[in-house]
C-alpha positions in Angstrom: -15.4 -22.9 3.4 -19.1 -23.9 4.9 -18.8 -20.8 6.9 -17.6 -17.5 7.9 -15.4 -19.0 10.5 -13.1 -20.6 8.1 -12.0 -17.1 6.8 -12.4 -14.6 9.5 -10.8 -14.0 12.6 -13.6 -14.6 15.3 -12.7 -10.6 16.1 -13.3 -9.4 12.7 -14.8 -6.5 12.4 -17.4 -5.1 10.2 -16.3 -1.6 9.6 -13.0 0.2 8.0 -9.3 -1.2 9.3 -8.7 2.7 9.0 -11.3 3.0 12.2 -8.7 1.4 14.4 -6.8 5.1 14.4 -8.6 7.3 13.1 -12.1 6.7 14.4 -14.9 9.5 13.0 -15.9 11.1 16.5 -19.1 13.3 16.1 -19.1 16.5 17.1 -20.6 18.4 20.3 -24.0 18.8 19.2 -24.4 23.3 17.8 -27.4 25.2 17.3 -27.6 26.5 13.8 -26.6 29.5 13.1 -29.0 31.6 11.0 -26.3 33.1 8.8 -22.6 32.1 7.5 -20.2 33.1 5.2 -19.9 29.6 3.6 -22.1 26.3 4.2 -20.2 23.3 3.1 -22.4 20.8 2.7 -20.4 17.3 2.9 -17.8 16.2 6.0 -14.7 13.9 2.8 -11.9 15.5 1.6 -13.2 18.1 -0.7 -15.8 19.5 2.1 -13.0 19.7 4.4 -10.5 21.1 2.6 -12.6 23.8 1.0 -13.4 24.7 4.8 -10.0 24.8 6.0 -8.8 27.3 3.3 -12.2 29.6 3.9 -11.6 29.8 7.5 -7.7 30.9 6.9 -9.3 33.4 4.9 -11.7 35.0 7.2 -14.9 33.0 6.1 -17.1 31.9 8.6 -17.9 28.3 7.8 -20.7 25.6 8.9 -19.4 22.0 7.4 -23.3 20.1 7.4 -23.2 16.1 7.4 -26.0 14.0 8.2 -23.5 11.1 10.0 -20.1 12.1 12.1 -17.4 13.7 10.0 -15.4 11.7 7.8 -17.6 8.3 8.0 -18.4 8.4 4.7 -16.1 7.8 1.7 -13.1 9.7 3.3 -12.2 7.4 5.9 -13.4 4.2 3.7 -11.0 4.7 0.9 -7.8 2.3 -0.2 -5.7 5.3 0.4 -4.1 5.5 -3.0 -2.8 9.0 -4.6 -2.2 8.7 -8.0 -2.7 10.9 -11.4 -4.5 8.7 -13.7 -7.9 8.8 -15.0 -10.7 6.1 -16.5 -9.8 7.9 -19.5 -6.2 8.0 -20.8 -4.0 11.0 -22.2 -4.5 10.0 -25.3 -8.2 9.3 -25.2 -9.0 12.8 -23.5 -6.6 14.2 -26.3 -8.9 13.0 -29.1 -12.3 13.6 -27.6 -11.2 17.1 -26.2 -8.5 18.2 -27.9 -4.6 18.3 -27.6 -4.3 20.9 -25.2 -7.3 20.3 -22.9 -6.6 16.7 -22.8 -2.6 17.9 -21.6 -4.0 20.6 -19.2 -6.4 18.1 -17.7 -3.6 15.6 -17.1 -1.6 18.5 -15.9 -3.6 19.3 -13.1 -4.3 16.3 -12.4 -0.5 15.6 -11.9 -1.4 19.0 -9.5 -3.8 17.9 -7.7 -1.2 14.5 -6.5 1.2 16.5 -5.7 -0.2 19.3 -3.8 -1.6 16.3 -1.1 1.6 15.8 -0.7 2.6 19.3 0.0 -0.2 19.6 2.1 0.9 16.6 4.4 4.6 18.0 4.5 3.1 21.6 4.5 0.4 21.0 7.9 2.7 18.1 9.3 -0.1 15.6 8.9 1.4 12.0 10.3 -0.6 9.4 7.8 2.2 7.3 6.9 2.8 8.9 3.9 5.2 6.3 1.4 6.3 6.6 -2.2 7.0 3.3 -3.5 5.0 3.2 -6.5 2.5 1.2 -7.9 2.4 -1.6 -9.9 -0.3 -1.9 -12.7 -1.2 -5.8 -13.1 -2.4 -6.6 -16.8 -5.3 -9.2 -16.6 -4.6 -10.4 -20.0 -1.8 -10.1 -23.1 -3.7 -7.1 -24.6 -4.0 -5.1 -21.8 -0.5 -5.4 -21.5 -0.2 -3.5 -24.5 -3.1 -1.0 -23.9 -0.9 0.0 -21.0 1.6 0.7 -22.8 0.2 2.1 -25.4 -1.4 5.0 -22.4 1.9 5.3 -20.2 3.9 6.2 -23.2 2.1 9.6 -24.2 2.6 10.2 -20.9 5.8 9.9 -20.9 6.3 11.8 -23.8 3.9 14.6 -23.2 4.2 15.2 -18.9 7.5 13.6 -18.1 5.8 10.7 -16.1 8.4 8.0 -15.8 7.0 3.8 -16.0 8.7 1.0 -16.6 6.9 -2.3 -18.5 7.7 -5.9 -16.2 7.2 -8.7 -18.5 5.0 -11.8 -17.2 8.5 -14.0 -16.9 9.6 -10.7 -14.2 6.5 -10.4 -12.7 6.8 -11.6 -9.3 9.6 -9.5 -8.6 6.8 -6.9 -8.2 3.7 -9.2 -7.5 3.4 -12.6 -5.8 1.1 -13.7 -8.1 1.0 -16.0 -11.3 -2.7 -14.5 -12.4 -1.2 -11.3 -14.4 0.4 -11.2 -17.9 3.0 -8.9 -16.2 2.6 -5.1 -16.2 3.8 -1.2 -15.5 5.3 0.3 -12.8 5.0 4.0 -12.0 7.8 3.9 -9.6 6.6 7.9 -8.1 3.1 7.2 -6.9 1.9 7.2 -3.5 -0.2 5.6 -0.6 -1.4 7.4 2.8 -3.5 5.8 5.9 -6.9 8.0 4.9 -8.2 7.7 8.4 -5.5 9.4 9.3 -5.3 12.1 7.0 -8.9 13.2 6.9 -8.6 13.3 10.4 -5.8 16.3 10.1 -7.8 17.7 7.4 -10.4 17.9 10.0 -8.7 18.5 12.9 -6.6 21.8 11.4 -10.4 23.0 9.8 -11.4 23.5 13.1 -8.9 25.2 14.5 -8.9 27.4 11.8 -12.9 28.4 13.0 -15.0 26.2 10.8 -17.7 24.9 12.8 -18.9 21.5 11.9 -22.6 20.6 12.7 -22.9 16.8 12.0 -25.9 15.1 12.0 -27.4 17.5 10.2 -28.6 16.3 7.2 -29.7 18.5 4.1 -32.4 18.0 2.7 -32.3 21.1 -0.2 -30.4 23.9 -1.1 -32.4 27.1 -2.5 -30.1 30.0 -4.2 -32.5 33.4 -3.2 -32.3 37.6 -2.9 -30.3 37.2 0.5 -28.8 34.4 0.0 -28.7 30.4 -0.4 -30.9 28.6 1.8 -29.9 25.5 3.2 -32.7 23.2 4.2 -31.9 21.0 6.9 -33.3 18.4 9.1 -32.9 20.7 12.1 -33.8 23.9 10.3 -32.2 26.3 7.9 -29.3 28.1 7.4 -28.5 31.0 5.0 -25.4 31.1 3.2 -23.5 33.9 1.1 -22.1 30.6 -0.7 -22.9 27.0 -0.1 -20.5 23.8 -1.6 -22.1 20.6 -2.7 -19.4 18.0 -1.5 -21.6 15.1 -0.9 -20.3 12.2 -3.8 -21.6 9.2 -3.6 -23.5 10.4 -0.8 -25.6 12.8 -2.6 -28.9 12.8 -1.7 -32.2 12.9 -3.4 -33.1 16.4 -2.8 -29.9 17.6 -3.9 -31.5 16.8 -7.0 -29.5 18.4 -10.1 -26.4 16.8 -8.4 -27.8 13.6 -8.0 -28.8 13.5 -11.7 -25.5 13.7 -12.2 -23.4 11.0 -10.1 -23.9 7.4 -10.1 -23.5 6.5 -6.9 -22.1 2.5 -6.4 -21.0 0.7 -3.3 -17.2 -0.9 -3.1 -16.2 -3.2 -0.9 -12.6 -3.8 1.1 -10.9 -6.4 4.1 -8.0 -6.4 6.0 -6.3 -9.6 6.3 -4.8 -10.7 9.6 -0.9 -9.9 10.1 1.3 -11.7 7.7 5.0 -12.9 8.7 8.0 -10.5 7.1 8.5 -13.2 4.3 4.9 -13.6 3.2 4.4 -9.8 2.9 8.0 -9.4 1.1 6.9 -12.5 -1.4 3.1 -10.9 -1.9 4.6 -7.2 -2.7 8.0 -7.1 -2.8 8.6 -3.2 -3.3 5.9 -2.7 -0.6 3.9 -0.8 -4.1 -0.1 0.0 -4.1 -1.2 -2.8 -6.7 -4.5 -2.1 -9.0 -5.3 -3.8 -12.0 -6.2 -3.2 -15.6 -9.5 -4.4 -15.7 -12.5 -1.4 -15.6 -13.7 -2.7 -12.5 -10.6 -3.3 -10.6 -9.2 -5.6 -8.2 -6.7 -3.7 -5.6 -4.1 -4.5 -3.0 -1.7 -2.8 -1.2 0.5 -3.2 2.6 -1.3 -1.6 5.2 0.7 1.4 6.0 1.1 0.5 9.9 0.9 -3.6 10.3 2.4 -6.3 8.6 -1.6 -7.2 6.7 -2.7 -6.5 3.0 -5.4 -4.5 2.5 -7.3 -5.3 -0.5 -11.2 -5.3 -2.7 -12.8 -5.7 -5.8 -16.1 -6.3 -7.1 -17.2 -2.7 -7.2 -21.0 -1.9 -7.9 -22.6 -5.1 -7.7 -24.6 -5.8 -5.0 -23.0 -8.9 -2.2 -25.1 -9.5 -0.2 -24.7 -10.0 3.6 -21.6 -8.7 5.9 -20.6 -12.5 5.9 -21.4 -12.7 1.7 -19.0 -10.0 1.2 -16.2 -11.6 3.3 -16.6 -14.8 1.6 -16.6 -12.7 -2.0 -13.7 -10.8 -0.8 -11.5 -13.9 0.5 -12.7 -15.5 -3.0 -10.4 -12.3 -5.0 -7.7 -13.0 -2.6 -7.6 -17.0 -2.8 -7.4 -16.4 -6.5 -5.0 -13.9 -6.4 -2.2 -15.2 -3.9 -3.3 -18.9 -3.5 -0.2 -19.2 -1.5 -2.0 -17.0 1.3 -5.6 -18.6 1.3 -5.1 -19.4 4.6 -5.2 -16.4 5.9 -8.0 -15.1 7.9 -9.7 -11.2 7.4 -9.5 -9.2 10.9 -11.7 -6.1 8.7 -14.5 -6.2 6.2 -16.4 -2.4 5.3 -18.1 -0.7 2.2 -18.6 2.7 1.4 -20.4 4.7 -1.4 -17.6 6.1 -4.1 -19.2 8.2 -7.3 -18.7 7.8 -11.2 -20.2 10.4 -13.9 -22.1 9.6 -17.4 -18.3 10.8 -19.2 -16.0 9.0 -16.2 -14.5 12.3 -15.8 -14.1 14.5 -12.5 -16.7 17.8 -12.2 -16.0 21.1 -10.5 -18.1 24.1 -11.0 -20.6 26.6 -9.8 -23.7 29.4 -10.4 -26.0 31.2 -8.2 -23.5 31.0 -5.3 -24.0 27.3 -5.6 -20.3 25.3 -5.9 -19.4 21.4 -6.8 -16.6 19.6 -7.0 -17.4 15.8 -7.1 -17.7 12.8 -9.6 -14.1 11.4 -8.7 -14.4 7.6 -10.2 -11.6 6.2 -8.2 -9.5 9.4 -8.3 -10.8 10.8 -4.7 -7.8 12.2 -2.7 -6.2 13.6 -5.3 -9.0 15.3 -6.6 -11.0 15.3 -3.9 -8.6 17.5 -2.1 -7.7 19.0 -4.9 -11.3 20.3 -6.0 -11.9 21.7 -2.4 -8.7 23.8 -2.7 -9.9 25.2 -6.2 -13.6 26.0 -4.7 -12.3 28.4 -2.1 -10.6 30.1 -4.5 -13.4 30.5 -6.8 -15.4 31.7 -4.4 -12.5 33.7 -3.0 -12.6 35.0 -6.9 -9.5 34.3 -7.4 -8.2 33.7 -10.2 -5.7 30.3 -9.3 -9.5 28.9 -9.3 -9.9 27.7 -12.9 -9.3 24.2 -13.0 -9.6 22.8 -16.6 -12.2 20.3 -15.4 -14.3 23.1 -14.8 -14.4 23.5 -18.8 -16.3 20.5 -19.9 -20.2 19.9 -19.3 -21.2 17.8 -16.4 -23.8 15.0 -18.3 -26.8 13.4 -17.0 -29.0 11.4 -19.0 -33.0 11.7 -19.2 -35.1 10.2 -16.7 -31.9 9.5 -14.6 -32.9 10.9 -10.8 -29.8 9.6 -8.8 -31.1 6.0 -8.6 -28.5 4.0 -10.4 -30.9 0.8 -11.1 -28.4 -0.1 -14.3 -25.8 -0.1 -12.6 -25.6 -3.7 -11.8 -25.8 -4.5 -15.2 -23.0 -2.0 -16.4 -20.3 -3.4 -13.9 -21.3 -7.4 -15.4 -21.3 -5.5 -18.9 -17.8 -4.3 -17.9 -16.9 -7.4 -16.1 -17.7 -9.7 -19.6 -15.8 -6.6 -21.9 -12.8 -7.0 -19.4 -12.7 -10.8 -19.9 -13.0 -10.7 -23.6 -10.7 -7.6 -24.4 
């Protein structure tokens, strides 16, 4: 393994397997206009939702991104929709009491299902499949932590799971590394590329404008109205979104005080016979596991490849010292496949918050929904539905994560230097549960 060559196809490819379909095409270069209903400032999942639902409603909308629409975290991510949080049931229960914690996990078993109705509902073709996941324990005691969460669950939401045992494991993972596990047999898995690009596709058609490479520089709340400070001038707004993630810039700066912005990484392998796939995932489920920084796999929802990453937060390195990282998790994980070659290697920038916990909100005309850590299409899509309602006034707006103060810490200015030390922090806790 002296080189690159020994685990990537001489084609690979340095940016998302999702790119091969769903490629982010920028937009005919717009002169700004100097006044709209609603500036969404932020091209993912909750900028564009938030547009399409404005412009259905009669808004006129200008969706601002400094790169092409989409090429940020949107069409980066593993494409998983699920309904849990860093922080369990029980967990939120305690810190925030019975019924926030439940409504909290009640929307957010909302938020997973309305992306499905929204794919069904707009006929959005991104290989939408329900087989579950499985949850891999990494040792004996997390097998029992994840118990310990699922049942509440259960109990409280109706959220069916089922605990594999390490002697059944690899009748829903390949792998020997686990001490078996939980299966949440209802969860899903989309091609993101895909969807965003329906997202963004229907937006416009509804009369949002989207003036990429445009990047925002500051947003100003004043008498006639919210200036938006751009690169190529400004824009005023009746209301402006702040959708930007873990792509927040500096001068955003009371957002970026507020989301720790951290890079994960993801490959493609190269196409795997019917067998090998069958023996690495047998139920064709998304796969993470119980660790805080997780390792992930899952079938790619249109070839015969797994599509998989770890590692999150730390910095790798070189395009060719991530590979070699990434085919390190997957030589571990299936040494029956360490053979196989990567056709796709690609980062992206997700976002975690001081509490770990999804923020929505808004004053001054000035909206956010952001903070997902790890939960971004549900919530992501989900948050951008709530914000036009809120700033429709309606009242279907209130989301109970809008109820709980978004953190920062002092001194913190959106440069996340500790952050390599947290994830090794987490990395030693994980290892020593």
């Amino acid at each position: 393994m002296k080189g690159i060559e020994a685990m990537a196809l001489p084609s690979i490819k340095f940016e998302p397997y999702w790119w091969d379909a769903a490629r982010p095409e920028p937009q005919p270069a717009i002169p700004l206009p100097p006044r709209v209903d609603v500036a969404v400032v932020g091209s993912g999942f909750t900028g564009m939702r938030a547009a399409l639902e404005l412009a259905r409603a009669g808004r006129s909308v200008l969706v601002l991104d400094k790169d092409a629409a989409g090429s940020g975290a949107a069409r980066r991510n593993a494409g998983y929709l699920g309904r849990v949080l860093k922080h369990s049931l029980t967990a939120l229960m305690q810190k925030h009491g019975a019924a926030q914690g439940i409504a909290m996990y009640r929307e957010l078993g909302d938020a997973f299902t309305g992306v499905i109705e929204l794919i069904d509902r707009e006929g959005i073709d991104c290989h939408l499949s329900r087989h579950g996941r499985f949850i891999a324990a990494t040792s004996a005691k997390h097998y029992d932590a994840l118990a310990a969460d699922l049942e509440p669950m259960r109990r409280q939401l109706g959220y069916p799971y089922e605990m594999v045992s390490r002697a059944e494991q690899r009748r829903e993972f390949g792998s020997d590394v686990y001490h078996g596990g939980a299966v949440i047999p209802d969860l899903a898995a989309i091609h993101s590329g895909l969807y965003h690009q329906g997202l963004t596709t229907r937006a416009k058609a509804a009369g949002a404008v989207i003036g990429d490479g445009t990047a925002v520089t500051a947003v100003a709340p004043e008498k006639d109205g919210v200036h938006v400070v751009t690169e190529r001038g400004s824009v005023i707004a009746r209301d402006v979104i702040i959708a930007t993630n873990g792509y927040t810039p500096r001068g955003l700066r009371w957002f970026a005080k507020r989301v720790i912005p951290f890079q994960a990484y993801m490959a493609a392998t190269e196409e795997l016979s019917a067998a090998q796939l069958r023996d690495a995932i047998p139920n064709l489920r998304t796969m993470i596991d119980s660790n805080t920084n997780i390792d992930f796999f899952r079938p790619a929802p249109d070839s015969r490849r797994l599509l998989f990453g770890g590692g999150t937060g730390i910095p790798r390195g070189s395009h060719e010292e991530i590979a070699r990282f990434l085919h390190g998790i997957l030589r571990r994980v299936f040494p029956q496949l360490g053979a196989l070659k990567l056709s796709h290697v690609w980062t992206g920038f997700c976002a975690g918050t001081f509490d770990m916990m999804p923020h929505i909100g808004g004053r001054d005309h000035v909206w956010y929904g952001m903070g997902y850590n790890f939960a971004g299409i549900p919530m992501g899509t989900h948050f951008g539905a709530k914000l036009a309602l809120m700033i429709q006034g309606k009242a279907e707006g209130r989301s109970a994560f809008a109820e709980t103060p978004f953190p920062t810490l002092p001194f913190y200015s959106g440069n996340p230097w500790f952050l390599s030390m947290a994830m090794r922090y987490f990395d030693w806790k994980d290892r020593h549960p």
